[in-house]
N, C-alpha and C positions, 0 to 999 in steps of 0.2 A: 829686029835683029840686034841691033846697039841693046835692047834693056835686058835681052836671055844674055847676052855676051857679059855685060855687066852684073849678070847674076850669077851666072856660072864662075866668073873672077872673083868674087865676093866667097862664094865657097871653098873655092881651092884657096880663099887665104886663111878662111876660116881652119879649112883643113888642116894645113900645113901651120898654125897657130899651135891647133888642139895636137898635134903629131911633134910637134918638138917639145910641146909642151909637156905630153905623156910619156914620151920614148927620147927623149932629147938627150942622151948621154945615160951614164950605167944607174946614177942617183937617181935618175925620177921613173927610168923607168923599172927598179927595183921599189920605190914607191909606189907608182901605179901598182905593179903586180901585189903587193902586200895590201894596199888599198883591195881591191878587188876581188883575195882572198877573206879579208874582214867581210867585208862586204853578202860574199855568199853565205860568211859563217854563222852572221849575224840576221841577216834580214828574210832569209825564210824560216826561222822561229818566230819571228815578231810579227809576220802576215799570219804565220800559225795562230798564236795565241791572239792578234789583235781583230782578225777577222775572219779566219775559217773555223775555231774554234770558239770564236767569240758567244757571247749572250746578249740581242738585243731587247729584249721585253724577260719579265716572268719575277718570281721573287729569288733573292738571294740563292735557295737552294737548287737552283737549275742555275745558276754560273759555278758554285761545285759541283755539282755534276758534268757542267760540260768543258770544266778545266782550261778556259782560254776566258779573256779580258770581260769585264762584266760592266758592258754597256748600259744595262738597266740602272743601275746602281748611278751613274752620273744624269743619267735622264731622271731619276726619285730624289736625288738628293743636289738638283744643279740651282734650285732657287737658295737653299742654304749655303752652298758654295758662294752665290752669290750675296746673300746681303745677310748669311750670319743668322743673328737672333733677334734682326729686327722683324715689328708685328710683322706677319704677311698679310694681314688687309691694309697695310700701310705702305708695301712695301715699293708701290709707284713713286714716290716720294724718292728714294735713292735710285731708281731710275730715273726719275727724271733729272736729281742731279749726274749722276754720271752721262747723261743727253748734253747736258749744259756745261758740263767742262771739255768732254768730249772736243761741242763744237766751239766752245772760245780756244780751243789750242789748233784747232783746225783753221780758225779764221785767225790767229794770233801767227799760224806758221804762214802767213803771205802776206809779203811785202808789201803789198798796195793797201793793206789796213794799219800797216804802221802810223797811225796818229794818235793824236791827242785823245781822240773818242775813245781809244781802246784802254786806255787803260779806265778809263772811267766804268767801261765792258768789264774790265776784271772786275775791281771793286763791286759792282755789283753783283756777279757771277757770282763771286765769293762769298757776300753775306746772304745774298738769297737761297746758297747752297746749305747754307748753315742754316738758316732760319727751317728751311726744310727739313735737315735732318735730323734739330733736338725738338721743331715746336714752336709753338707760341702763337701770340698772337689770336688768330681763327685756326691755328692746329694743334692736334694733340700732341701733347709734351711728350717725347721718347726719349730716357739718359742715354747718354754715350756710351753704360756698359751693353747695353743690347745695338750700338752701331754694329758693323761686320761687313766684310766681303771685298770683292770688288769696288764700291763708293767709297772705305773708306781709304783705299790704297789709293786709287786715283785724285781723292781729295787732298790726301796730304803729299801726298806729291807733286801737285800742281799747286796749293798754295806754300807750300817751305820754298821749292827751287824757284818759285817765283816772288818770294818776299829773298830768298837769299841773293839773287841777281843785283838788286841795286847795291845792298850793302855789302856784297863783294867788289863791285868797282868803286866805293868809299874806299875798302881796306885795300884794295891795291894801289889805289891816288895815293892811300896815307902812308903806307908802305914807301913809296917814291919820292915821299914828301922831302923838302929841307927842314923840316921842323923837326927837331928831333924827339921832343917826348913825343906829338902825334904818330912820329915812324916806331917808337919803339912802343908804346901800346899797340898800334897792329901788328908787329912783329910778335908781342906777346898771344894776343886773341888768337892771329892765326896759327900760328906753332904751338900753343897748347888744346888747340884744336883738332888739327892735323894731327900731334901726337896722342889723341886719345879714343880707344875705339869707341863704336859708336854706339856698344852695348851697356860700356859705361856714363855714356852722357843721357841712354834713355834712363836708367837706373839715379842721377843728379835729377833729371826732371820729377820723378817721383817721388825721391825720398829726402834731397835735400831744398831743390826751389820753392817745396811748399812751405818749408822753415827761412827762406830767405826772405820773403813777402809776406803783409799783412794779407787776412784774413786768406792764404796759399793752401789751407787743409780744403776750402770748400771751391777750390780753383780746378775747373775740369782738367780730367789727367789730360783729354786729349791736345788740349790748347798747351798745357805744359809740355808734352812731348814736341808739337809742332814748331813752340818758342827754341827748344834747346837743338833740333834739328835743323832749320835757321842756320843759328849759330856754329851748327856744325861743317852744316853745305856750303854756305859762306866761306868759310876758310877756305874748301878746297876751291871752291870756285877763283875765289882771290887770286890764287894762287897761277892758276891760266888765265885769269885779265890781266895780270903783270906782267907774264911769257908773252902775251899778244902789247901791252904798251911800250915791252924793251925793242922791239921790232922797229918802232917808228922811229925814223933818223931826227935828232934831236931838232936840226936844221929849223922842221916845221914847225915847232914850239916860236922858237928864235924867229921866223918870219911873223908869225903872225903878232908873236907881240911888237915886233915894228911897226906893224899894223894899226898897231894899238887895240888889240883884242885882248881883254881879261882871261886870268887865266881857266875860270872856268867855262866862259865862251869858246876860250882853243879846245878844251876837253870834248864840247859837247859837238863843236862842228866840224874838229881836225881830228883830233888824236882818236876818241872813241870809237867813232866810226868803224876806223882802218883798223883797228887795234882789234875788236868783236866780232870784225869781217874775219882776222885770222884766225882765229880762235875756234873757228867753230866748230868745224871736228872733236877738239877737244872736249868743249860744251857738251856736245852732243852726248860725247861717249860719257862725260860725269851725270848726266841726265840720265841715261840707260841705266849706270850704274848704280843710281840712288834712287830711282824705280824697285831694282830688285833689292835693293836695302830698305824695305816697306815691311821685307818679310821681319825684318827684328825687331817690330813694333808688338810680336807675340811675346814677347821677354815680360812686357810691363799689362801684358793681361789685354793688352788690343788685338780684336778679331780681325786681322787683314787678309787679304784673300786666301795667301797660304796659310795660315791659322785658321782659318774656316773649311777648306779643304781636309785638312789634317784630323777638325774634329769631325767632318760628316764620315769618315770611315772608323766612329770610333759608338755609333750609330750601334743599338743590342743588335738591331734583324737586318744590317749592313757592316756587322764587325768584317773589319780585314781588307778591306778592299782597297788601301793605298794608292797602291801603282797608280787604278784609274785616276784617284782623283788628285794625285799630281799629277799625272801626264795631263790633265784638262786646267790645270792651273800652268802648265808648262806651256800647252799651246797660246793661253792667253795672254802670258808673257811675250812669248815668241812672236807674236802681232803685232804687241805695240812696241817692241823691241826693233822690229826689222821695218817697220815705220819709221820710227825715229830714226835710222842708219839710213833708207831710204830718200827719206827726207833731206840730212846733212848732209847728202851729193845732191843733191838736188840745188838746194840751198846756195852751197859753193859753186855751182856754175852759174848760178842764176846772178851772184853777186859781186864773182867774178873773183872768189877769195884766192884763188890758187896765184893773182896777181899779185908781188907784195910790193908792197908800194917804193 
């Protein structure tokens, strides 16, 4: 009797949540009603076309004729979507690295592997990813213009945001600093980073850092692009480690150096900690963010998965067929997108960040 009574109660709060929630004065629920009206306007066209009409098998000319979503078309063309214009008798090779970043960001998002071991996991993750993808060694050499797809968005996405992390809390320590040319070089880096888009710094990595460095004409674009991205994410990153170090009341700095703690010992065991514990929402949403900033890697002639996508409907006996195959780059986003969002509540309770110190 007590656990139907307490479930019954659980619903009537539920209820009465979802009911002030919907109808709770004239604003929402003139929202609701307008929600609701879209809602019918919009979504029985889109079961129309996306699955009563749809085409799941047959070629190109039976999804014209049956004038709804043409499912065959990402089932013929979903390994180009993924890996581009690499061989496909090679192409386990970028599946297995997208296996291997996959699971070091899997095993890197839980607390209880935060050690020393792991980062020595990256580094290796990293160049064994690499060693994969162009060759050597006992494999066949494949250049970087036939990389593509899904591996290579994932790869540079997890190696930039995670080479830009530490030297973003460098530029926001320097940033804080007393020293003042240290603080006005980061002030520089970061501000004229921040101020620049980021279609312009891939456009510097190609045309101007191969003239800044010797022998830079035979410097792979892709390592060029990934240096200058770096450089980019870093600022903004900075920019929310230092909103997360003005948080901490100066007091603890001042304790511990009576302590006799150096100052970068206070960083690593005092200040940092709390400071990244706040932050992390933040992180999070610049991570999600510079995820789908992978697509601009198409500007300088890299095949990232919406660039791949874009050309498989460009395909002579699958011309036309966009919609699909961004909506199947759209959901793939959407994965690892509400992941990560999922994760950064997670995260915060797990760490307890909503406490500030």
């Amino acid at each position: 009797m007590t656990d139907g009574f307490q479930t019954v109660r659980q619903a009537n709060v539920i209820f009465d949540r979802l009911r002030r929630g919907l109808f709770g004065g004239w604003l929402n629920t003139s929202l609701t009603v307008l929600t609701v009206v879209l809602l019918v306007w919009i979504v029985p066209p889109l079961i129309r076309w996306g699955l009563l009409d749809a085409s799941f098998s047959g070629p190109s000319g039976d999804c014209v004729a049956a004038g709804g979503a043409c499912w065959s078309f990402v089932a013929a063309k979903l390994r180009f979507i993924l890996f581009a214009f690499y061989p496909p008798d090679l192409q386990w090779r970028p599946l297995l690295v997208m296996l291997l970043l996959v699971a070091l960001l899997v095993i890197t998002a839980q607390p209880r592997f935060w050690r020393r071991e792991l980062l020595i996991a990256w580094i290796v993750v990293i160049v064994g990813s690499w060693v994969l993808m162009s060759g050597g060694w006992l494999l066949l050499r494949v250049p970087s213009n036939q990389w593509g797809g899904l591996p290579v968005t994932l790869f540079v996405w997890t190696v930039c945001f995670a080479l830009a992390m530490p030297l973003a809390v460098l530029l926001a320590l320097a940033r804080r600093s007393r020293m003042g040319g240290l603080r006005t070089v980061s002030i520089l880096l970061i501000e004229l980073m921040r101020g620049t888009p980021m279609v312009a710094i891939l456009y510097v990595a190609m045309l101007i850092l191969p003239m800044a460095i010797p022998g830079g004409q035979g410097f792979d674009k892709t390592l060029r692009a990934m240096i200058m991205i770096t450089l980019f994410w870093s600022a903004y990153v900075a920019e929310v480690v230092r909103a997360g170090l003005q948080t901490i009341p100066a007091g603890q700095e001042e304790a511990a150096t009576a302590l006799g703690l150096g100052y970068w010992r206070t960083m690593q065991l005092i200040v940092l900690p709390q400071a990244l514990r706040l932050v992390i929402p933040g992180l999070v949403n610049l991570a999600i963010g510079f995820l789908l900033a992978t697509s601009l890697l198409a500007v300088i002639g890299i095949f990232d998965l919406l660039n791949a996508a874009r050309a498989s409907a460009t395909d002579p006996q699958w011309l036309g067929f966009y919609d699909e195959a961004y909506l199947t780059v759209a959901v793939i986003y959407f994965v690892f997108c509400y992941a990560g969002s999922r994760y950064s509540r997670w995260l915060e309770r797990r760490l307890g960040s909503h406490v500030r110190p």
